[in-house]
PAZAPA-4460 file (N, C-alpha, C; in steps of 0.05 Angstrom, whole numbers, plus 32768, in hexadecimal, padded with zeros to 4 digits):
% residues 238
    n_x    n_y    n_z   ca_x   ca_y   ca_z    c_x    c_y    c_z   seq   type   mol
   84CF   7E4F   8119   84BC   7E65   8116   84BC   7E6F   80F9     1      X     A
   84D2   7E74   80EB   84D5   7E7E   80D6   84CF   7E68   80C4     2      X     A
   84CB   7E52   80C6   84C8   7E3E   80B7   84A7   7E40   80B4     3      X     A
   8495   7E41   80CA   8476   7E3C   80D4   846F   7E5A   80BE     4      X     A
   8480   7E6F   80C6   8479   7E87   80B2   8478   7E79   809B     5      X     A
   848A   7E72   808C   848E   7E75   8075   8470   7E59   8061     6      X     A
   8476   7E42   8077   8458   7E3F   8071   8443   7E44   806D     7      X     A
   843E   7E57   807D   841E   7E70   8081   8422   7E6E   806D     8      X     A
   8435   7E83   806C   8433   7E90   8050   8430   7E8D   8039     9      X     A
   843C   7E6D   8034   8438   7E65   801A   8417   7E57   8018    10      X     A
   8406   7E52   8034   83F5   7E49   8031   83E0   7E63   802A    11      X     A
   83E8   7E77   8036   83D4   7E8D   8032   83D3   7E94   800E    12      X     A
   83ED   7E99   8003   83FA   7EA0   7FF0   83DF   7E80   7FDC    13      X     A
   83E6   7E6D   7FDF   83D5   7E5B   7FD7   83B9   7E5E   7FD2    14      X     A
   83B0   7E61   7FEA   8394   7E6A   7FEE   8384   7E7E   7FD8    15      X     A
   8396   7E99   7FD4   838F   7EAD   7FCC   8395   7EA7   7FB1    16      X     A
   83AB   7E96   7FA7   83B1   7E91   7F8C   838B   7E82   7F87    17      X     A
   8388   7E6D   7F92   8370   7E5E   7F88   835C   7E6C   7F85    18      X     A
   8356   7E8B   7F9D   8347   7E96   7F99   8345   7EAB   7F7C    19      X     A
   835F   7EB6   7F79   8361   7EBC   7F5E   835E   7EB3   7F42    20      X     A
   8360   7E96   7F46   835C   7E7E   7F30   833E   7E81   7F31    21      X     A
   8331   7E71   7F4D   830F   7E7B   7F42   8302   7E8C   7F34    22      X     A
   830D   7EA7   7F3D   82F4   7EBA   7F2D   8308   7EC3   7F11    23      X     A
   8319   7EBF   7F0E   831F   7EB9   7EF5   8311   7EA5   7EE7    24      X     A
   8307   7E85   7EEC   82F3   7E81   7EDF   82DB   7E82   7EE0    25      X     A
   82D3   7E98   7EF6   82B9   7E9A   7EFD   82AD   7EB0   7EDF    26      X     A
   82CE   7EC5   7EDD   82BF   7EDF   7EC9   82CA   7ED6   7EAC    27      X     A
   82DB   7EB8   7EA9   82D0   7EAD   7E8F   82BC   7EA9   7E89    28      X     A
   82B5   7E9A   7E9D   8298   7E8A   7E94   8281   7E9F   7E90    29      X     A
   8282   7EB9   7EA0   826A   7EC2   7E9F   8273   7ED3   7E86    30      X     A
   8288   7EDE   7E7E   8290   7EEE   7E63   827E   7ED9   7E47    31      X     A
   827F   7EBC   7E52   8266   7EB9   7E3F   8250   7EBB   7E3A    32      X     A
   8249   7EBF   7E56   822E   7EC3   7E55   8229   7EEC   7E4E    33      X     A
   8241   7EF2   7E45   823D   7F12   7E46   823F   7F28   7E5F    34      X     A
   8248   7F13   7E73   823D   7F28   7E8D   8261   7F2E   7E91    35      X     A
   8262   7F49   7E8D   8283   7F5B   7E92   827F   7F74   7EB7    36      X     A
   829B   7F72   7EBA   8294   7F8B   7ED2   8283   7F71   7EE9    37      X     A
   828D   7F67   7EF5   827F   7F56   7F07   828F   7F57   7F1F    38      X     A
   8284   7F57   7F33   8295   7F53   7F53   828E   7F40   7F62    39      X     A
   829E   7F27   7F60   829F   7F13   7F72   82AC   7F1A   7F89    40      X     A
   8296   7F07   7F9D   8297   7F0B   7FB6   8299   7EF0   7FB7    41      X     A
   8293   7EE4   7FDC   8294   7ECD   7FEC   8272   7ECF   7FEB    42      X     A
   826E   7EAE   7FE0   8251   7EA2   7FE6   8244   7E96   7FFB    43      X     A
   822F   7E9C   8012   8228   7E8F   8022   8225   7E6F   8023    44      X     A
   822D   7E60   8011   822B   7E47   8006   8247   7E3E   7FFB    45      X     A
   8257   7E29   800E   8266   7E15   8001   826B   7E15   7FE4    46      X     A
   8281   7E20   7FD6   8292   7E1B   7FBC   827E   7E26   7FA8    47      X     A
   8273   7E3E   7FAC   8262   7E52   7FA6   8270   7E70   7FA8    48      X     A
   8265   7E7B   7F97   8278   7E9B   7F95   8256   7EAB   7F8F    49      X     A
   8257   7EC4   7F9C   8240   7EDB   7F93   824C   7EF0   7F81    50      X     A
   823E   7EF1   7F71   824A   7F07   7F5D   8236   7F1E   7F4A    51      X     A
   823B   7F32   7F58   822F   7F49   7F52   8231   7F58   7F3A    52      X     A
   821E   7F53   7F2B   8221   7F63   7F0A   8208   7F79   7F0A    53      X     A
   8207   7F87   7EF5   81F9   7F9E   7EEF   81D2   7F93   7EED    54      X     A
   81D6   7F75   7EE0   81C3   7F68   7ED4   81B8   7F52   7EED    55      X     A
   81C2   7F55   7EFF   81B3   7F48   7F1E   81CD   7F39   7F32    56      X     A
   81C0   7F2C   7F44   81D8   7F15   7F4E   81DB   7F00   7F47    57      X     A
   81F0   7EF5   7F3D   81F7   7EDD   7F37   8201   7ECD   7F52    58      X     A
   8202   7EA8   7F4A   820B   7E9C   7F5D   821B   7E87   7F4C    59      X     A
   8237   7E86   7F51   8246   7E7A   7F47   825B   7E5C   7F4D    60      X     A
   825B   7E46   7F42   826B   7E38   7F55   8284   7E3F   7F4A    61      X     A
   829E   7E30   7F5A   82B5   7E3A   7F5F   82C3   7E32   7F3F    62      X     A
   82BC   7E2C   7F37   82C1   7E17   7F18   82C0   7E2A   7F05    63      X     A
   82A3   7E45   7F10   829D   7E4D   7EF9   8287   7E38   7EDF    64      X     A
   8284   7E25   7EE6   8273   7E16   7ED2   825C   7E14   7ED6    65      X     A
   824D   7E21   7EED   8231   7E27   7EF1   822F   7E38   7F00    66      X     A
   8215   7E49   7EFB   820C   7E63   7F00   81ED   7E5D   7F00    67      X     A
   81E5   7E6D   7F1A   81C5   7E6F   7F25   81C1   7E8F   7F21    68      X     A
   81A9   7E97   7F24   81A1   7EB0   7F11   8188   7EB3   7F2E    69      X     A
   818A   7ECB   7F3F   8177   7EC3   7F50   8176   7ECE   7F6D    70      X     A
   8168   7ED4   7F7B   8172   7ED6   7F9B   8175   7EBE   7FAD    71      X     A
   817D   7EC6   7FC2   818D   7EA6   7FCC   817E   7EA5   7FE9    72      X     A
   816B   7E9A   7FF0   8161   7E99   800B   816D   7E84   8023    73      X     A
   816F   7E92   803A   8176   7E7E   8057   8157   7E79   805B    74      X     A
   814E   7E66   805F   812E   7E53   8068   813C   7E49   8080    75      X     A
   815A   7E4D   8094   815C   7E3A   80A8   814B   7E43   80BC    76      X     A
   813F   7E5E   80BB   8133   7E6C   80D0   8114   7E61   80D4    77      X     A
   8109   7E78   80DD   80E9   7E79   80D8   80DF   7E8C   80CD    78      X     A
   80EC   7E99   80C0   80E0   7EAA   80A3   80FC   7EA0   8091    79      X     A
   80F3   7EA6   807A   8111   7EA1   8065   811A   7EC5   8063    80      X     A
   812C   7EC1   805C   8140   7EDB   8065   814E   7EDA   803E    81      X     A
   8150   7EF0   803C   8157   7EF1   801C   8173   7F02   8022    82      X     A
   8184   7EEB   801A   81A3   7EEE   8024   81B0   7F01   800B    83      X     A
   81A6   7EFF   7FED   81AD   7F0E   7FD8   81A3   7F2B   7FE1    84      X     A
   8190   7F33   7FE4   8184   7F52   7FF3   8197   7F54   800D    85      X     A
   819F   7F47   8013   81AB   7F47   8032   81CA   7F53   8036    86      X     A
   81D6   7F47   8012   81ED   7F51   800F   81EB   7F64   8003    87      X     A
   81DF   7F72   7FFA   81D6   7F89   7FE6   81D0   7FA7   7FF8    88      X     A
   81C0   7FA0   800E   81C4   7FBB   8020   81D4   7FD1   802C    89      X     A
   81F7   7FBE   802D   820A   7FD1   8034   820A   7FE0   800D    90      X     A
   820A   7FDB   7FFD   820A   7FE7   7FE4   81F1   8002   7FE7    91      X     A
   81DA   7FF3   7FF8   81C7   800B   7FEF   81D1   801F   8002    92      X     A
   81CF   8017   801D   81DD   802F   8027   81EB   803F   802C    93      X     A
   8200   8039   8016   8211   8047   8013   820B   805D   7FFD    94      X     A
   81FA   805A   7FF0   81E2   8072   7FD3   81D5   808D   7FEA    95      X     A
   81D9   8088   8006   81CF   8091   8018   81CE   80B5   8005    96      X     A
   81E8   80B6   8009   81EA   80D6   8001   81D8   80DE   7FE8    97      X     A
   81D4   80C9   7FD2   81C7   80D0   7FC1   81AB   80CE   7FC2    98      X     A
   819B   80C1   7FDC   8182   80BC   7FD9   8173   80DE   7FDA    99      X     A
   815A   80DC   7FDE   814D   80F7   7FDB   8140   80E9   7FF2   100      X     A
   813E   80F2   8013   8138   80E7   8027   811D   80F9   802D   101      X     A
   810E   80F1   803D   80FA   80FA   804A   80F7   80EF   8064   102      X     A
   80F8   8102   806D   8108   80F1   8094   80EC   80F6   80A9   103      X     A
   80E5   80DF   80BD   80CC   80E4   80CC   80E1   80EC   80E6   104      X     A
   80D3   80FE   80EB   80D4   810E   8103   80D7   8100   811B   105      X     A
   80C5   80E3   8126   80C4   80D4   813C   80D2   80B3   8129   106      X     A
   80EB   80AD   811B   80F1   80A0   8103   80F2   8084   8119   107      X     A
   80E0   8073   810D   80DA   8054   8118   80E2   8045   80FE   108      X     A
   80E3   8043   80E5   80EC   8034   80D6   80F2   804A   80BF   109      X     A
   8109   8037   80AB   8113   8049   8090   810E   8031   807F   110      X     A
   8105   803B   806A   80FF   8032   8055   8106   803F   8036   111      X     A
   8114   8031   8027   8120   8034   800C   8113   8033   7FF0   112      X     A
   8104   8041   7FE4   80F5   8041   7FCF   8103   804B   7FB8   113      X     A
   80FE   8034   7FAA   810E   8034   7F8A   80F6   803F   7F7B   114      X     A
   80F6   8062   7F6B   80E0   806D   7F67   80E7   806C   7F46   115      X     A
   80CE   807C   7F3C   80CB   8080   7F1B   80BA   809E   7F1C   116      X     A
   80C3   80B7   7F16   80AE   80CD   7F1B   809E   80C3   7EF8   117      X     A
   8095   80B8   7EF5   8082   80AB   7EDE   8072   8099   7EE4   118      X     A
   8079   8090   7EFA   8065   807C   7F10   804A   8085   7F16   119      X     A
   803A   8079   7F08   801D   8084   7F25   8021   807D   7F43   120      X     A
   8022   805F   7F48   802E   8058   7F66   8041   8065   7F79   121      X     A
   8054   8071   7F64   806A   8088   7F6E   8055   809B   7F7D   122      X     A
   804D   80A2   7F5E   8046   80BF   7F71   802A   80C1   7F8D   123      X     A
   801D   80AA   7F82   800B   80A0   7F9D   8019   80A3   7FB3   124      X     A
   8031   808B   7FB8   803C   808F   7FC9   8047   80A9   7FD7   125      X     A
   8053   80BA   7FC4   8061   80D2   7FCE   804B   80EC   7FDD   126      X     A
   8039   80E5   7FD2   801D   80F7   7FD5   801B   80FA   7FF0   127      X     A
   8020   80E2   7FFC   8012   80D0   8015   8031   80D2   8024   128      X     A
   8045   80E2   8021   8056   80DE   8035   805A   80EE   804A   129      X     A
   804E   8100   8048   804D   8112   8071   8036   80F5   8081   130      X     A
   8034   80E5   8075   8016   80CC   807E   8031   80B1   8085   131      X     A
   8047   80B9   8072   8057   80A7   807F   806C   80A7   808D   132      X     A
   8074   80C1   8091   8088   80D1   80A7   8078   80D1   80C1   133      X     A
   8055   80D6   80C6   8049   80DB   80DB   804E   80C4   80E7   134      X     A
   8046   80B1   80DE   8048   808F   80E4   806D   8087   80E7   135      X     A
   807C   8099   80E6   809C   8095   80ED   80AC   8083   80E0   136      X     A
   809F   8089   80C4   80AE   8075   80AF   80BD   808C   809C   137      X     A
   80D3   8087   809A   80EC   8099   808D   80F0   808F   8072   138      X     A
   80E1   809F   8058   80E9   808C   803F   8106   80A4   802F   139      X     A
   8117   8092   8029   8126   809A   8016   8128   808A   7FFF   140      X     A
   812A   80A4   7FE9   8127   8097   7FCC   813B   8095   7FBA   141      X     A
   8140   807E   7FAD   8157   807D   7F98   8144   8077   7F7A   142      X     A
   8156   8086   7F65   814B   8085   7F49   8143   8068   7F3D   143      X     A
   812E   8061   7F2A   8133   804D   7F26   811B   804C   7F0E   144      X     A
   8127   8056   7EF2   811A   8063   7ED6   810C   804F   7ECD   145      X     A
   80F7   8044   7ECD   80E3   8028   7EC6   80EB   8020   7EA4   146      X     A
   80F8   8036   7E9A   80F9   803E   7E83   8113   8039   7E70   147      X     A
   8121   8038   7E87   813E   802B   7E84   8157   8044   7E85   148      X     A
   816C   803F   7E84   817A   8050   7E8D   8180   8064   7E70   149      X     A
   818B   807A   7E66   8182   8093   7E56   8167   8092   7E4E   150      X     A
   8153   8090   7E59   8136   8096   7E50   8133   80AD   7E51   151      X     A
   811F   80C0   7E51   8113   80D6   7E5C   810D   80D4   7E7C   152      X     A
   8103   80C8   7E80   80FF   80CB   7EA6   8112   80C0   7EB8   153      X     A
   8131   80B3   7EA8   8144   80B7   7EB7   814D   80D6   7EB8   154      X     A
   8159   80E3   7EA4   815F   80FB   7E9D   8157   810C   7EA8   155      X     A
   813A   810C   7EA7   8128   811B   7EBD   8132   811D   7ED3   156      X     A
   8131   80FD   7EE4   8134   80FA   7F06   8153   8102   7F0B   157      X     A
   8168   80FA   7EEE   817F   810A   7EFB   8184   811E   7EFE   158      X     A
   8172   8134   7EF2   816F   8154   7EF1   8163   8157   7F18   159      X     A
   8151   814B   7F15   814A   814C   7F31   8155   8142   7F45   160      X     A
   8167   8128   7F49   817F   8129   7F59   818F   813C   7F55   161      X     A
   819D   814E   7F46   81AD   815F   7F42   81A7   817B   7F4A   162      X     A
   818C   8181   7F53   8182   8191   7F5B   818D   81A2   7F70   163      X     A
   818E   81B9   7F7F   819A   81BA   7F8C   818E   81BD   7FB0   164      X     A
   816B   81B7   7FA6   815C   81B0   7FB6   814F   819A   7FAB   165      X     A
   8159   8180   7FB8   8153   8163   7FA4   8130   815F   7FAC   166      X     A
   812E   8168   7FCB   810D   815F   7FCA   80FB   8170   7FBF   167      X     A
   8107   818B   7FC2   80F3   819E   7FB2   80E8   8193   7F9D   168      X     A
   80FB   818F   7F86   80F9   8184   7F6C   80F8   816F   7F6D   169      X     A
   80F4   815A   7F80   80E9   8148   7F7B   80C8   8147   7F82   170      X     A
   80C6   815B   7F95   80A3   815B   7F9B   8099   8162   7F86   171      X     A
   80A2   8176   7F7A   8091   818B   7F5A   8096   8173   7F4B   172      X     A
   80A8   8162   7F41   809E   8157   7F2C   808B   813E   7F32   173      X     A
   8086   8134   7F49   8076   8126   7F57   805E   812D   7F58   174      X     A
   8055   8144   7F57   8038   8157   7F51   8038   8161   7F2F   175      X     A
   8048   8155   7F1E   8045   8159   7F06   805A   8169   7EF6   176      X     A
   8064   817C   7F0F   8074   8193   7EFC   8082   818B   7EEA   177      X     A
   808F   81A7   7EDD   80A7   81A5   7ECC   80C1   8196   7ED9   178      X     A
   80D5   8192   7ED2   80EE   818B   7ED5   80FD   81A2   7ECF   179      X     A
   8110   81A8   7EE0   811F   81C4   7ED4   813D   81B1   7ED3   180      X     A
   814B   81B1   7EBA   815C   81A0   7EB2   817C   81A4   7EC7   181      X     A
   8187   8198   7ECA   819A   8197   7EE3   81B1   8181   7EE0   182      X     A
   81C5   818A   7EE7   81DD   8176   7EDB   81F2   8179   7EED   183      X     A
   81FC   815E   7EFA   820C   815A   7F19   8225   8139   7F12   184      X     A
   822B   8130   7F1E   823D   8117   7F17   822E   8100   7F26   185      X     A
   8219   8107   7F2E   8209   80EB   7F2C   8203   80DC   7F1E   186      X     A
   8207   80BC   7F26   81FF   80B6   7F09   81EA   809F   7F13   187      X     A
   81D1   80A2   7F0A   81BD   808E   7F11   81C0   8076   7F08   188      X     A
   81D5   806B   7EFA   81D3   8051   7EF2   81D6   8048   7F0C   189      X     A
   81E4   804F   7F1B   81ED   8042   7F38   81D3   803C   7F44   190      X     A
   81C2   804C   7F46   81A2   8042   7F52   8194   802D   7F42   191      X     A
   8195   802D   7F28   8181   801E   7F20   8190   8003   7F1C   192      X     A
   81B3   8000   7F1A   81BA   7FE1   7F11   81BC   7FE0   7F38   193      X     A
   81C3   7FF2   7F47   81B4   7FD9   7F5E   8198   7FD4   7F64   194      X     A
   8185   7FDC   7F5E   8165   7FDA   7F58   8169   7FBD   7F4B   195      X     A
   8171   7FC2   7F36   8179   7FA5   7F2B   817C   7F8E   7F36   196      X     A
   818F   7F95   7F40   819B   7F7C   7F54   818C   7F78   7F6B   197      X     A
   817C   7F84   7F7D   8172   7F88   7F8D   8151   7F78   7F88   198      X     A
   8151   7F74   7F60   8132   7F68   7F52   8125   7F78   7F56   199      X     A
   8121   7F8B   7F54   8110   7F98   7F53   8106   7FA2   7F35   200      X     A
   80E8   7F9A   7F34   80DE   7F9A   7F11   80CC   7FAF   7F0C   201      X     A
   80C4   7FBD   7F22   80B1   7FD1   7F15   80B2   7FE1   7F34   202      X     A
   80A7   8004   7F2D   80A9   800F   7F4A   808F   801C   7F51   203      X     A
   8087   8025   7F68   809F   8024   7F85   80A3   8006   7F87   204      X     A
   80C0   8000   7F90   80CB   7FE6   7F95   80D1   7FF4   7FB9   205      X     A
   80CE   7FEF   7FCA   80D1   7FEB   7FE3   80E2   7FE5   7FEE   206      X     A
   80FF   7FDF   7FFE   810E   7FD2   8005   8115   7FDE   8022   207      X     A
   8115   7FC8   8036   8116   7FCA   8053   8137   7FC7   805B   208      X     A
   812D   7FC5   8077   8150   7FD8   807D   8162   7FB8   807D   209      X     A
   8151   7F9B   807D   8165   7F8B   807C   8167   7F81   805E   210      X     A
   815C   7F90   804E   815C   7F7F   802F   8149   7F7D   8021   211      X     A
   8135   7F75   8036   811C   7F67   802A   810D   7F76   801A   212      X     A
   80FD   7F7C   8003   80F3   7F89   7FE9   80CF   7F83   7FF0   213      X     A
   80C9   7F92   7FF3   80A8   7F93   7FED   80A2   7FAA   7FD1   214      X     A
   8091   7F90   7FC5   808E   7F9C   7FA1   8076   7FAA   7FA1   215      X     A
   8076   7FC6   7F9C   805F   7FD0   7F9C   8054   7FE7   7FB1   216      X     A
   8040   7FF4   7FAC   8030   800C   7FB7   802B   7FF9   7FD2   217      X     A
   802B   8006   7FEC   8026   8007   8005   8024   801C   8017   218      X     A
   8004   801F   801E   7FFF   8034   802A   8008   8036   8045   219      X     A
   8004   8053   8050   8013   8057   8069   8007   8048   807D   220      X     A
   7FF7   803D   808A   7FF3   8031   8098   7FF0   8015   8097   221      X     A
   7FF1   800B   8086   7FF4   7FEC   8074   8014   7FE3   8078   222      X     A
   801F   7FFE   806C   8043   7FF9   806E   8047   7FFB   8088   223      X     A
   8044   800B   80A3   8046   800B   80BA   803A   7FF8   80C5   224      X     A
   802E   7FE6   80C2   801D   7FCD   80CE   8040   7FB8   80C4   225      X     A
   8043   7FB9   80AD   8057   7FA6   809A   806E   7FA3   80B0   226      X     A
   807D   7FC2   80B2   8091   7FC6   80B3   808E   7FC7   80D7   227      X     A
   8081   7FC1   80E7   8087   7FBA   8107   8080   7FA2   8108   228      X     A
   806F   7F92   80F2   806F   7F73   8102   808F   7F65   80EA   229      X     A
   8091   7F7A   80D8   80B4   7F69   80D3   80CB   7F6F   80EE   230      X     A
   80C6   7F8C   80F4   80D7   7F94   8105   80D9   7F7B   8121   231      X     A
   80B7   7F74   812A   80B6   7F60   813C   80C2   7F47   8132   232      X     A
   80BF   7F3B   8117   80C9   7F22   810A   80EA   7F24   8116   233      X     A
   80F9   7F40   8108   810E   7F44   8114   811B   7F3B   812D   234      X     A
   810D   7F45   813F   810C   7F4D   815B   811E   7F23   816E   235      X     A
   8105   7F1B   815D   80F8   7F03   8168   810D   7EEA   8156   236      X     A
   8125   7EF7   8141   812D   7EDE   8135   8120   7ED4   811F   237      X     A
   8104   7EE5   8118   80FA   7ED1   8106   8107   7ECD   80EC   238      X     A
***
């Protein structure tokens, strides 16, 4: 018995050494390419590593000597399923606390909008949201400055997350208002480098409760048509 232990052990002990050897040359290799601060994970693909940086997802082999730049789709189904968005969701919902929510009363779907109060489409959208609560769609919003991160309309939106009524101040500046300046330990980079990662290039960016990203303005009944025949896609395996 004590012998069978001590095997494990050295095989486990093995295991985890190799695993330590990998992403040691996973964050050489990418230190050339510039990319620092990275979190390797396990890749849905054979002698493959996923690795999460500020600047999107990477896909890495175990070597470290090649890298894909990209989202990673399963096609075994009958819709393709976007497995990079797929790993990315426990990250968004965990921003939960920081989103600025708007909750439907009879709530049939939630939906995640990566906003810009500098947006026209933003504010279209927002205009139109008692139109998308009626219809039982729940949007919550995370920051995401088109402008890049210390611009002016980040600064802004973090005055308005910091708020101490975040939708108040987010409706007024959505109808044009002032910004009344406001300062908390949020820090919006967290919204916009997972926006990032998530691809998302311009807003409203859209993102459903399994991953999946719809780019762009969608009206309330257009998006509620969307979001129950995905729900059925769901349902059904697709």
């Amino acid at each position: 018995m004590k012998k069978g232990f001590w095997l494990l052990s050295l095989l486990a002990a093995s295991v985890s050494g190799f695993a330590h050897a990998d992403d040691a040359a996973i964050k050489q290799s990418l230190a050339k390419l510039g990319v620092q601060g990275s979190d390797i994970q396990a890749a849905p693909v054979a002698g493959m590593k996923t690795v999460l940086t500020d600047s999107g997802v990477l896909y890495v082999t175990e070597d470290g000597k090649h890298v894909i730049q990209g989202p990673l789709y399963d096609v075994s189904g009958a819709q393709p399923i976007n497995v990079t968005n797929q790993l990315l969701v426990g990250k968004l919902n965990a921003l939960e606390k920081e989103m600025i929510i708007y909750k439907a009363p009879k709530e049939q779907h939630v939906i995640t909008v990566f906003t810009d109060i500098t947006c026209g489409y933003c504010h279209k959208l927002h205009e139109e949201m008692s139109d998308y609560n009626a219809l039982g769609i729940t949007v919550r919003y995370l920051a995401f400055p088109r402008q890049g991160l210390k611009s002016q309309a980040e600064s802004d939106m973090k005055s308005i997350w910091c708020a101490k009524d975040r939708n108040k101040a987010f409706d007024a500046a959505m109808k044009g208002g002032d910004v009344a300046p406001a300062s908390c330990d949020i820090n919006l980079a967290n919204h916009y480098n997972l926006g990032v990662q998530l691809g998302v290039q311009g807003t409203p960016a859209i993102v459903l409760s399994n991953g999946s990203m719809i780019p762009g303005y969608q009206g309330p009944k257009e998006m509620k048509q969307m979001l129950d025949a995905h729900k059925q896609l769901m349902k059904t395996g697709g």
